[in-house]
C-alpha positions as a Markdown table, in Angstrom:
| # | Residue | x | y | z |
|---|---|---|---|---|
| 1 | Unk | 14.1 | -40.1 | 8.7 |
| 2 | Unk | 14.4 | -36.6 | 10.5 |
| 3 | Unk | 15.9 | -38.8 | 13.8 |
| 4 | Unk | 18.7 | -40.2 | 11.3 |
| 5 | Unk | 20.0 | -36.6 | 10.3 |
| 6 | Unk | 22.1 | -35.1 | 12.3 |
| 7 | Unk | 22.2 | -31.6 | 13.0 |
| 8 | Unk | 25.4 | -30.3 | 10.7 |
| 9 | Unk | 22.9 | -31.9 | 7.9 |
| 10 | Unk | 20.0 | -29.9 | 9.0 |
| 11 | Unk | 21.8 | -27.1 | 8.9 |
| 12 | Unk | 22.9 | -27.3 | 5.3 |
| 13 | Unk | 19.7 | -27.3 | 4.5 |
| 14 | Unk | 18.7 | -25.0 | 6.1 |
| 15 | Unk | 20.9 | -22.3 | 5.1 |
| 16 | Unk | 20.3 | -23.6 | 0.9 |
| 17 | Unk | 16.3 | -22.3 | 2.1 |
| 18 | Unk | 17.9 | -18.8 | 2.7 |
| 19 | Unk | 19.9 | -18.4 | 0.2 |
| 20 | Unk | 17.3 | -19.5 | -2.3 |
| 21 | Unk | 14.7 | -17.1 | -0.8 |
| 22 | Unk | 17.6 | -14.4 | -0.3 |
| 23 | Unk | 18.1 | -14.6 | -4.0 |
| 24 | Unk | 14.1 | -14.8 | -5.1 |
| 25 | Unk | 13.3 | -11.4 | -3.1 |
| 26 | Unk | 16.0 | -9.9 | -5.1 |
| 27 | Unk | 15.1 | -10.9 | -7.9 |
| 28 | Unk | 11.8 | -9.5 | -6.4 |
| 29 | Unk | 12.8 | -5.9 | -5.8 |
| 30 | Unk | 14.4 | -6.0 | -9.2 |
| 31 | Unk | 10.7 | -6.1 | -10.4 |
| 32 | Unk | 8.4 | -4.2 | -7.9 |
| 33 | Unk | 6.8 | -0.8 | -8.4 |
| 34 | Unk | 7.3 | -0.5 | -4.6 |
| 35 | Unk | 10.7 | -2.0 | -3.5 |
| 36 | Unk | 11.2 | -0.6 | -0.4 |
| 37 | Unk | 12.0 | -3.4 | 2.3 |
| 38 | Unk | 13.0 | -5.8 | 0.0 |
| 39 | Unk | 16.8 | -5.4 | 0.1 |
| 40 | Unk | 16.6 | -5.5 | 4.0 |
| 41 | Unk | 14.5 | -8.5 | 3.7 |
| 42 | Unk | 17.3 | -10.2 | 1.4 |
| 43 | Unk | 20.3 | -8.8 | 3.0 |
| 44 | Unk | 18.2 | -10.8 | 7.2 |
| 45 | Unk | 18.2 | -13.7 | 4.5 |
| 46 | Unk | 21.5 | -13.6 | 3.8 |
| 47 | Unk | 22.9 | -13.0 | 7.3 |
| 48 | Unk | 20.5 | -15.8 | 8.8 |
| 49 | Unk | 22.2 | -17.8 | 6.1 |
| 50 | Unk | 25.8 | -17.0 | 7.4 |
| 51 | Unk | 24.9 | -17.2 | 10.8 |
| 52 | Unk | 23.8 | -20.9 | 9.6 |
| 53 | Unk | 27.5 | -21.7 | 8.0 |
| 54 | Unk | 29.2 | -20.2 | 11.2 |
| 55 | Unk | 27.4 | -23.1 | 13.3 |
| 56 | Unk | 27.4 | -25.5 | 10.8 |
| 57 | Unk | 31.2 | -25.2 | 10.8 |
| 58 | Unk | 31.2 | -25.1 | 14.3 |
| 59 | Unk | 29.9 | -28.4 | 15.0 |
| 60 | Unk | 31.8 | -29.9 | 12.4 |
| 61 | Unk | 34.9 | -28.5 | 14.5 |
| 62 | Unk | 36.2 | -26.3 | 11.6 |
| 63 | Unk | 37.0 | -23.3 | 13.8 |
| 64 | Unk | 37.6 | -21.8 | 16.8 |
| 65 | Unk | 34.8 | -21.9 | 19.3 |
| 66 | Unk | 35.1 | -17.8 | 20.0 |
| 67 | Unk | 34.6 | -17.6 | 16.7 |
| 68 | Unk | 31.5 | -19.7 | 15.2 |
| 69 | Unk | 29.5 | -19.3 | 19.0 |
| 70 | Unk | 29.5 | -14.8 | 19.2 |
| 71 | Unk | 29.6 | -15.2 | 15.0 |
| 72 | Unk | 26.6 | -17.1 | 14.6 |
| 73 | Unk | 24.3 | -15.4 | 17.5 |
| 74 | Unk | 25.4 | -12.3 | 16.3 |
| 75 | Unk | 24.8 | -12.6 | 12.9 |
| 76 | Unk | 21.4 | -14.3 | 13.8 |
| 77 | Unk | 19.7 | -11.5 | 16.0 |
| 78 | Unk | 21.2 | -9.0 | 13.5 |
| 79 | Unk | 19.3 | -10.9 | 10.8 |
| 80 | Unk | 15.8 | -10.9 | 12.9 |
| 81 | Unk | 16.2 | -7.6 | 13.6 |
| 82 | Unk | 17.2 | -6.6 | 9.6 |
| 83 | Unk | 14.3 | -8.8 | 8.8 |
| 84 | Unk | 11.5 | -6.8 | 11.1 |
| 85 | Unk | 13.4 | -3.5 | 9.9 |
| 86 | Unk | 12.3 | -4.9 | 6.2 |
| 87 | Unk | 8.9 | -6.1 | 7.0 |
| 88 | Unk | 8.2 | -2.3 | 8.1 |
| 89 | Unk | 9.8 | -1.2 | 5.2 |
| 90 | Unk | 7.8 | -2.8 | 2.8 |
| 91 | Unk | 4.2 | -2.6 | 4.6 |
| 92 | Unk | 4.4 | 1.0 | 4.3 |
| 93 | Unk | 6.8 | 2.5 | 7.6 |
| 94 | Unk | 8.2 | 5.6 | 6.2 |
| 95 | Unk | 10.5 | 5.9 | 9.1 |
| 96 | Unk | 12.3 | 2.5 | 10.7 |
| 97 | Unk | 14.2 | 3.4 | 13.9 |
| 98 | Unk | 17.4 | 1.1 | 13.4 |
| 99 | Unk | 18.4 | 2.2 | 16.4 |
| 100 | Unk | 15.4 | 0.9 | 18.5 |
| 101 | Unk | 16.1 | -2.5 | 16.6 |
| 102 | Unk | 20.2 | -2.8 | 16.3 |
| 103 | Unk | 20.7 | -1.6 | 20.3 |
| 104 | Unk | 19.9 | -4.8 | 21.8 |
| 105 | Unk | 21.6 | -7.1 | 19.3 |
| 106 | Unk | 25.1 | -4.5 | 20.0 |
| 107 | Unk | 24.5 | -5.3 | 23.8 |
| 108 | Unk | 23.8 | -8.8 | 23.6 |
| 109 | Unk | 27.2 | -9.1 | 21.6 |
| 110 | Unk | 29.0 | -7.0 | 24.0 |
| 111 | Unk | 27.4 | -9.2 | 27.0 |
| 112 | Unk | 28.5 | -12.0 | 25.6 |
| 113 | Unk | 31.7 | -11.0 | 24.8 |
| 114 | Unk | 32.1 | -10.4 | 28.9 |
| 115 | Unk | 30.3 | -13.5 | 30.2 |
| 116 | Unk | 30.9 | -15.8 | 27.6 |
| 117 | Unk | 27.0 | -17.1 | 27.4 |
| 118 | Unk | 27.1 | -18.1 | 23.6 |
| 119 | Unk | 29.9 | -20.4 | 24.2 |
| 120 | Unk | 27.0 | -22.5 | 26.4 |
| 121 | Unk | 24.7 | -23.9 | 23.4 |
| 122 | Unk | 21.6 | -23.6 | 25.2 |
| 123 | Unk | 22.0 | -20.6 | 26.3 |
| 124 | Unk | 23.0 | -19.0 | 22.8 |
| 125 | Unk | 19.9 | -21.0 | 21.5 |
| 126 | Unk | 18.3 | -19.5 | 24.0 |
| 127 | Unk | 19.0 | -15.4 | 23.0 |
| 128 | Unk | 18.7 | -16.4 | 19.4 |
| 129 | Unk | 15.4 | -18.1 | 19.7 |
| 130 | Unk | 13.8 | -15.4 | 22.1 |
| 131 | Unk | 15.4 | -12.6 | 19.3 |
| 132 | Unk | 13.5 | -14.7 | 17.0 |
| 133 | Unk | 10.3 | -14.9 | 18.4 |
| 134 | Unk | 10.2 | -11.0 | 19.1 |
| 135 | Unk | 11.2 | -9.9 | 15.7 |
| 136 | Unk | 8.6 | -12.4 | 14.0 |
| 137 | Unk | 5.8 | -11.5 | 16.5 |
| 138 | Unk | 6.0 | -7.9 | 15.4 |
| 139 | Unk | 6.5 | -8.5 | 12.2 |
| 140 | Unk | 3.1 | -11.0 | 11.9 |
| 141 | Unk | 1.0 | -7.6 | 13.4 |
| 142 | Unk | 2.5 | -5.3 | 11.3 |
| 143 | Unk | 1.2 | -7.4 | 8.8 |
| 144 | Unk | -2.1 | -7.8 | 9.5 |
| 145 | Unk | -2.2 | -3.9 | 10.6 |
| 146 | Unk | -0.9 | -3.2 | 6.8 |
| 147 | Unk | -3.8 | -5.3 | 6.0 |
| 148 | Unk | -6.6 | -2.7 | 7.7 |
| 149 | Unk | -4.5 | 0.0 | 5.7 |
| 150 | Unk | -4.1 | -2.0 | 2.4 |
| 151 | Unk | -6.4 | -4.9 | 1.5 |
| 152 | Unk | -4.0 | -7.3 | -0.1 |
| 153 | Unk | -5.1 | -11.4 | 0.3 |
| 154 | Unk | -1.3 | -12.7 | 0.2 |
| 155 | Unk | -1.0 | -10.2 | 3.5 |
| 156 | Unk | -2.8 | -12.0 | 5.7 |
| 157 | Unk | -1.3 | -15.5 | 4.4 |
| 158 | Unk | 2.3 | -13.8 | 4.9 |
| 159 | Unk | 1.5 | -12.6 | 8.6 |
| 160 | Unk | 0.3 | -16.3 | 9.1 |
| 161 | Unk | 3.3 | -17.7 | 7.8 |
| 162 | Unk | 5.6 | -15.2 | 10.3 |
| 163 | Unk | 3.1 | -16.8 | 13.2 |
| 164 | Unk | 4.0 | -19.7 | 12.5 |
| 165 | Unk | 7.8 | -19.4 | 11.8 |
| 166 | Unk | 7.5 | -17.4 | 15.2 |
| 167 | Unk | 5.3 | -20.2 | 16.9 |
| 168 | Unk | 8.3 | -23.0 | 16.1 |
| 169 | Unk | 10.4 | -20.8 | 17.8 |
| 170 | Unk | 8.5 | -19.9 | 21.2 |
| 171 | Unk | 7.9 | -23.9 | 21.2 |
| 172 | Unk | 11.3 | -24.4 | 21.0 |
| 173 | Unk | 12.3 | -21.8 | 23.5 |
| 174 | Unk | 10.3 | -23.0 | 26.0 |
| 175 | Unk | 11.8 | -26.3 | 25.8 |
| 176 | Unk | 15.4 | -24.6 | 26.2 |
| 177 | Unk | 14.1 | -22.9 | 29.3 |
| 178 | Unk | 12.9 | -26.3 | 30.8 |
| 179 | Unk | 16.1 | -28.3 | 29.8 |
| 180 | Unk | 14.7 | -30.6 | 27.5 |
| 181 | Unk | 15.6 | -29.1 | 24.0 |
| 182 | Unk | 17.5 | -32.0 | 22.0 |
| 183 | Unk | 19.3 | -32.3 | 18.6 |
| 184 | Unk | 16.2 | -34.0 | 17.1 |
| 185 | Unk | 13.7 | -31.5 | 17.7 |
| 186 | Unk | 16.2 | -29.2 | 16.7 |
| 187 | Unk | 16.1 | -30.6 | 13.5 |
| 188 | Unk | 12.5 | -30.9 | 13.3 |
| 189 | Unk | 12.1 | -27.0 | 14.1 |
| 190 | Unk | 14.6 | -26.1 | 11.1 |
| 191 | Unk | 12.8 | -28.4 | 9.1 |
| 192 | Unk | 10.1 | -26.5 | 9.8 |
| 193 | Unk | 11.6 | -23.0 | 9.3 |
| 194 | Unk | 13.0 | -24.0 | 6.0 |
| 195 | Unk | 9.5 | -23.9 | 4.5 |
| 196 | Unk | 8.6 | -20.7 | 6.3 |
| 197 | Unk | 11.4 | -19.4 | 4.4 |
| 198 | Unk | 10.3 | -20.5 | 1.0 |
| 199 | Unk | 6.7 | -19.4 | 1.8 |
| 200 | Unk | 7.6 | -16.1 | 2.9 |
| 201 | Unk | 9.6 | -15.4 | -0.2 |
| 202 | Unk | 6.9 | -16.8 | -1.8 |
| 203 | Unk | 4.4 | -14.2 | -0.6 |
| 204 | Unk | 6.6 | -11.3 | -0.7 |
| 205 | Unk | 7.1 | -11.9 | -4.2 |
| 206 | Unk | 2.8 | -11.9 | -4.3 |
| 207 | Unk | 2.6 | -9.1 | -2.6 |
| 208 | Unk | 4.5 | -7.5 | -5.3 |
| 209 | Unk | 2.6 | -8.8 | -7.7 |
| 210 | Unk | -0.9 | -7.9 | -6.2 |
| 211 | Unk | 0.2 | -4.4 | -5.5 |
| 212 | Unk | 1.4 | -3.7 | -9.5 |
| 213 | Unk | -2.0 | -5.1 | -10.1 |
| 214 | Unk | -3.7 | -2.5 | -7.9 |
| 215 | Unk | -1.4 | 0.1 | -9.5 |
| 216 | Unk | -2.1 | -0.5 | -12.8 |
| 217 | Unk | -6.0 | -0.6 | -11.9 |
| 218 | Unk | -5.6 | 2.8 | -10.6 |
| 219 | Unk | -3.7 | 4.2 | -13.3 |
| 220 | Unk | -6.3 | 2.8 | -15.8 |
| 221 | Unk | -8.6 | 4.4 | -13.8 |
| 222 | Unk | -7.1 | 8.0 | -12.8 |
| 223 | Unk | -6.3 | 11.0 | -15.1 |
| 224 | Unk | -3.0 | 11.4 | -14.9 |
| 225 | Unk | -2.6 | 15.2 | -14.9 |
| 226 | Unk | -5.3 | 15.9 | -12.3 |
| 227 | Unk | -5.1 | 13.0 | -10.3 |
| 228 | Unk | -9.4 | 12.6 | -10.7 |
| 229 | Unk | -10.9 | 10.2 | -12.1 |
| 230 | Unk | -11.3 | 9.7 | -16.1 |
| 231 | Unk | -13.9 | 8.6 | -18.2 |
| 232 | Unk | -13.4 | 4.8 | -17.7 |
| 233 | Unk | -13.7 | 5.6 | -14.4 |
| 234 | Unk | -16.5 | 7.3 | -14.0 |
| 235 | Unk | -18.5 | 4.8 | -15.9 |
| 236 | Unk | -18.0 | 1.7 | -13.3 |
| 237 | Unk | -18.9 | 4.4 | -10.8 |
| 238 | Unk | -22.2 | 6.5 | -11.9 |
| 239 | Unk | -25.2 | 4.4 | -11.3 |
| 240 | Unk | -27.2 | 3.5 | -14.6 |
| 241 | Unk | -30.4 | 4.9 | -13.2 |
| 242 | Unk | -30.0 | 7.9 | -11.0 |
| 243 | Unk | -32.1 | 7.7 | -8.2 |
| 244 | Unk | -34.4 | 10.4 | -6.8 |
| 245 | Unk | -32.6 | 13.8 | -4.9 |
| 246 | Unk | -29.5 | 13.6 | -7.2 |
| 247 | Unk | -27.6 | 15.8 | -9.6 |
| 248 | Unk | -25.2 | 15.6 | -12.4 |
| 249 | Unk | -22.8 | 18.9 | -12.8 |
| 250 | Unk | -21.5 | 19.1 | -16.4 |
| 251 | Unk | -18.4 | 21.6 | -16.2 |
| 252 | Unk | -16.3 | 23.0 | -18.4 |
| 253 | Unk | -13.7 | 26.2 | -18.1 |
| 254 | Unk | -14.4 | 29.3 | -20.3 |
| 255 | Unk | -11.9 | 30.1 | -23.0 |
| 256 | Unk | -9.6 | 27.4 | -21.7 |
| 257 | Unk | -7.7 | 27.6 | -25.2 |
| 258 | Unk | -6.7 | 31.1 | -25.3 |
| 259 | Unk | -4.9 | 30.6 | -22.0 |
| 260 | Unk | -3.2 | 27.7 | -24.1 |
| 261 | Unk | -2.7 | 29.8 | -27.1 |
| 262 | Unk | -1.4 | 32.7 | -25.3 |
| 263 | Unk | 0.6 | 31.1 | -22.9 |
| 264 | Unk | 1.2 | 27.5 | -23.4 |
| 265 | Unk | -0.1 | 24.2 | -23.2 |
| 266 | Unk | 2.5 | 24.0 | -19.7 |
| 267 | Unk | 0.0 | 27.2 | -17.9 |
| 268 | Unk | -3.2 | 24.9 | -18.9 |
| 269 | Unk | -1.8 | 22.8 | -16.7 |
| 270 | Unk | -1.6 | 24.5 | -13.8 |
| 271 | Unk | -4.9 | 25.4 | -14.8 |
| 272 | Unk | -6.6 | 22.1 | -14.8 |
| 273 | Unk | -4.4 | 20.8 | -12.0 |
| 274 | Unk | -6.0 | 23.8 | -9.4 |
| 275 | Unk | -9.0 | 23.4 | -11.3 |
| 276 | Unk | -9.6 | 19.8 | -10.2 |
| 277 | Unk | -7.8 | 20.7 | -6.6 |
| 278 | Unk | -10.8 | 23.3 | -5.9 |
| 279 | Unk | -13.3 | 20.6 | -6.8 |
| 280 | Unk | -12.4 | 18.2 | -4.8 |
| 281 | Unk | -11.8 | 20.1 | -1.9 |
| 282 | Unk | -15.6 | 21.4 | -1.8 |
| 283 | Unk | -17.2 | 18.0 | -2.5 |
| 284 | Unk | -18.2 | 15.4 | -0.2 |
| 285 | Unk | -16.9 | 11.5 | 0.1 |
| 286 | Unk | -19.8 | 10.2 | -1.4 |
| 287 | Unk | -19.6 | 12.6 | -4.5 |
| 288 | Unk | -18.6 | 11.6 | -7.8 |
| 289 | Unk | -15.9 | 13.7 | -9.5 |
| 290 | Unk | -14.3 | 12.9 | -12.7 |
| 291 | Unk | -12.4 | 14.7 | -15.8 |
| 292 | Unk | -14.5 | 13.0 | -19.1 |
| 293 | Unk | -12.4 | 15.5 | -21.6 |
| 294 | Unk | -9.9 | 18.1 | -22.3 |
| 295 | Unk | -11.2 | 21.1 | -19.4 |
| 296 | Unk | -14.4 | 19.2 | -19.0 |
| 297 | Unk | -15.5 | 17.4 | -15.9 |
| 298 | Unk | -18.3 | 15.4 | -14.6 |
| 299 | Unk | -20.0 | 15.5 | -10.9 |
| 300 | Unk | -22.4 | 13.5 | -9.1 |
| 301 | Unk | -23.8 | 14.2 | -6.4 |
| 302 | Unk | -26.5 | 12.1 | -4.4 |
| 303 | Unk | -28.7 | 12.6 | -1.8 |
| 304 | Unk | -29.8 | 16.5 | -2.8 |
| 305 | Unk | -32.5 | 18.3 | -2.9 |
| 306 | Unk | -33.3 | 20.9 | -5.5 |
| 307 | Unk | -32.2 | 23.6 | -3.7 |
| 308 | Unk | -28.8 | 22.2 | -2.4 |
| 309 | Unk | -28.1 | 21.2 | -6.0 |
| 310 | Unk | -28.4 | 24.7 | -6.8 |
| 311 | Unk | -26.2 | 25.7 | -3.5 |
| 312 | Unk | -23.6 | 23.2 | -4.7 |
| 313 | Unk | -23.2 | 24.3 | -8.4 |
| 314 | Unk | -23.2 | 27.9 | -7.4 |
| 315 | Unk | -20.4 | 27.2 | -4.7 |
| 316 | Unk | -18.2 | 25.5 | -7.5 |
| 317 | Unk | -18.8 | 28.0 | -9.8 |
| 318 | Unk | -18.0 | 30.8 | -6.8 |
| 319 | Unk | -14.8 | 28.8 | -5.7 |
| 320 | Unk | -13.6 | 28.5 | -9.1 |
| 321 | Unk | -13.3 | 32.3 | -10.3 |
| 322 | Unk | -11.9 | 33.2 | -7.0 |
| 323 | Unk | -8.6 | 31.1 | -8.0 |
| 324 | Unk | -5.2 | 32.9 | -7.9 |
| 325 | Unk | -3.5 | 31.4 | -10.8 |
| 326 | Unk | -0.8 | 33.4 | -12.3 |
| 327 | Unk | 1.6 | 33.0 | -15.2 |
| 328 | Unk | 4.9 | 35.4 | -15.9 |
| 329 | Unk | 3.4 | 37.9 | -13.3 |
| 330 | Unk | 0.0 | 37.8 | -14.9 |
| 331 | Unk | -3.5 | 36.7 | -13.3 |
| 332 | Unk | -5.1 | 33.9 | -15.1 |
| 333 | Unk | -8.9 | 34.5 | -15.0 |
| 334 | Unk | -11.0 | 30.8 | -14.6 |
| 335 | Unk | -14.3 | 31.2 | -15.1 |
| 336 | Unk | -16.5 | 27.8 | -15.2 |
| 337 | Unk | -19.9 | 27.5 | -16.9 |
| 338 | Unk | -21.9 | 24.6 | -15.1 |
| 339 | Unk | -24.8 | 22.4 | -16.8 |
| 340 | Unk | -27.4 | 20.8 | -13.9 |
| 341 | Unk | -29.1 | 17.9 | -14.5 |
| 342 | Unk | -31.3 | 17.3 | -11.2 |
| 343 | Unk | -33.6 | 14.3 | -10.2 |
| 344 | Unk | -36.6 | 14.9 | -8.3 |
| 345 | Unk | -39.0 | 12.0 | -6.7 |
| 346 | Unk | -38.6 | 8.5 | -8.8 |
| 347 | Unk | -35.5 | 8.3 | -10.7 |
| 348 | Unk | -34.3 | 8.4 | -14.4 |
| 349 | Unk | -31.8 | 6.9 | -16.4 |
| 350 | Unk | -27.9 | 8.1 | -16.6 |
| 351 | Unk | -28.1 | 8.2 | -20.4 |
| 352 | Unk | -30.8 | 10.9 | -20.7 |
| 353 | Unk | -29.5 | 13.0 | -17.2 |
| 354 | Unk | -25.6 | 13.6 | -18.9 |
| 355 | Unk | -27.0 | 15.0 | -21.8 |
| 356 | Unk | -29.6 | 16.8 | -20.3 |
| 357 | Unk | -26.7 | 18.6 | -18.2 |
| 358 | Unk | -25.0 | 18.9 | -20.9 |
| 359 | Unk | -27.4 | 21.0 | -22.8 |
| 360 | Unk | -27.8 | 23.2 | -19.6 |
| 361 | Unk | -24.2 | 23.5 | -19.9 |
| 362 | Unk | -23.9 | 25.0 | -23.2 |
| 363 | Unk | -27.3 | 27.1 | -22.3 |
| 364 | Unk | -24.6 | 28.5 | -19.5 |
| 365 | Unk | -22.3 | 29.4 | -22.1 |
| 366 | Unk | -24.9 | 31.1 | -23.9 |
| 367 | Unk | -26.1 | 33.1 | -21.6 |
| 368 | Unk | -22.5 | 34.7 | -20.8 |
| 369 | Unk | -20.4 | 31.8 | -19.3 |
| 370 | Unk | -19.2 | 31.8 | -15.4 |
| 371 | Unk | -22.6 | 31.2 | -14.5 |
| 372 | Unk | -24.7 | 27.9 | -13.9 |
| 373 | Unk | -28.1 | 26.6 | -15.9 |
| 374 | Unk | -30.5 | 24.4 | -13.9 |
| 375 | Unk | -32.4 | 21.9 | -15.2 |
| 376 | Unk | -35.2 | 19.3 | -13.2 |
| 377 | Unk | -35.6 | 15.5 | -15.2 |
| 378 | Unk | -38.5 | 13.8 | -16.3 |
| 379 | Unk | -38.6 | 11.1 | -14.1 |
| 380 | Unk | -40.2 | 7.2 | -13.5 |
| 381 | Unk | -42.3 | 6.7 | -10.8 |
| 382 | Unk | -40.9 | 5.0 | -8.0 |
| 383 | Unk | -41.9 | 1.6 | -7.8 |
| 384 | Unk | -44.9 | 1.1 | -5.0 |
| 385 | Unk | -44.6 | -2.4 | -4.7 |
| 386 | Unk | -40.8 | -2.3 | -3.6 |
């Protein structure tokens, strides 16, 4: 069937695959919590797609041959290089240098304007496929390197898909350079391309999707004020039995609701917010911090002994009161009681530590607040057979 359509044909069907996808992403970006690169990705769509109509009226001797042969190459190595400018868009590129990508396609135009190369078939296949290759090449490895940065399935399937759109292409080029490129496997190659166009739209719209997904996990999972985690959080996260040389921190600031009272719910703010900011900056990676209720938070540490349990709460507590918080010209004072639940040799379970440190915390409190109350668990034996 492919040998009995000829290339005008092709072409039509070609360009209805990029409109279609031009129109999906769109649709697409309307939707996305992260649209950035979708419009550029629409707009290469679009510009592929008339770049399509300028040769398809070309061979169907509709207009002037200056016209439809520097049209349509333009038009396509503008596209391929919109298209890579959209692909780093939306993988994350907070800067796209447009004039790195848009330089060459100005002076291919310009060259051909002098020489006259497009007006040679092969030879504007030639630019147009190479431009091709180049764009989707890069775009494929910035694909898979957005993948390292941002574990999304549909990324790898997308870079696949721009190898092997770009693979069609380098075939096809290197049959141009040998002389033996022909209307049929022209043809085949759009064929080809036409359902790389669908699947790429196809993924980017995934990719959307998957990312909203991870967004929404997160919120569900972070407190929104302090940017920690909450509650919900936390419980997917602290082991149910707390192994040996670990410690829960119960924390909570002292006379947080006077600084409400006296100077608004908009100053306890800023109070938690730096609150949460200096815990996080004197934990470690492998530490567990979360905000569980109004000015109460929730650490975990692992992998402590006694005496650096101690170290730690005491450096919280330390780093805490030294904060420079002040409202209308006034110092905020934010003193933190701490309650320490430690775990010696063995381990015990998470349901009797919390409330453990939680008792130590209100022994803090007290005892005078800004100050920390240690206490060591009851613990199971570690299992000798393991």
């Amino acid at each position: 069937m492919l040998s009995r359509l000829d290339l005008p044909t092709v072409l039509l069907f070609y360009n209805t695959s990029l409109l279609a996808g031009a129109f999906a992403i769109v649709h697409v970006r309307r939707n996305s919590c992260r649209p950035e690169g979708l419009m550029g990705l629409a707009i290469a769509y679009l510009m592929l797609a008339a770049g399509a109509a300028l040769a398809w009226k070309g061979e169907e001797a509709a207009l002037p041959a200056a016209v439809w042969t520097h049209g349509s190459l333009l038009l396509g190595t503008a596209g391929y290089a919109v298209f890579l400018a959209g692909i780093l868009a939306m993988s994350g590129r907070r800067r796209v240098r447009w004039g790195l990508l848009l330089t060459p396609v100005l002076l291919c135009f310009l060259v051909g304007l002098v020489t006259g190369f497009p007006r040679d078939n092969l030879s504007r296949a030639g630019v147009f496929h190479a431009a091709a290759v180049l764009s989707l090449a890069c775009s494929a490895h910035e694909m898979l390197r957005n993948h390292r940065l941002e574990a999304l399935p549909s990324s790898r399937l997308l870079a696949a898909l721009l190898a092997l759109s770009g693979g069609v292409y380098t075939l096809r080029l290197v049959f141009i350079l040998n002389g033996t490129a022909g209307s049929a496997g022209f043809s085949l190659a759009f064929f080809v391309q036409m359902f790389c166009h669908f699947g790429i739209a196809l993924m980017v719209a995934t990719i959307s999707k998957e990312r909203a997904e991870v967004r929404l996990a997160q919120l569900a999972d972070t407190d929104p004020l302090t940017g920690v985690g909450n509650r919900r959080w936390l419980g997917t996260r602290l082991p149910k039995q707390l192994r040996g040389h670990s410690a829960v921190l119960q924390l909570d600031l002292d006379r947080f609701k006077r600084i409400n009272d006296q100077y608004g719910h908009a100053a306890g703010d800023a109070v938690l917010v730096a609150f949460a900011s200096c815990l996080k900056a004197q934990l470690r990676e492998s530490d567990l911090l979360a905000r569980t209720g109004g000015e109460e938070f929730l650490v975990y540490t692992p992998n402590v002994t006694e005496a650096v349990a101690r170290s730690i709460a005491e450096r919280l507590r330390a780093s805490v009161e030294q904060l420079q918080i002040v409202e209308d010209g006034t110092p905020l004072p934010v003193p933190t009681s701490i309650g320490v639940a430690w775990v010696p040799d063995g381990s015990a379970p998470a349901e009797a530590c919390l409330p453990r440190a939680d008792e130590m915390l209100y022994e803090a409190k007290r005892d005078g607040r800004n100050r920390v109350a240690f206490a060591t668990m009851a613990v199971q034996a570690p299992d000798r057979a393991a």
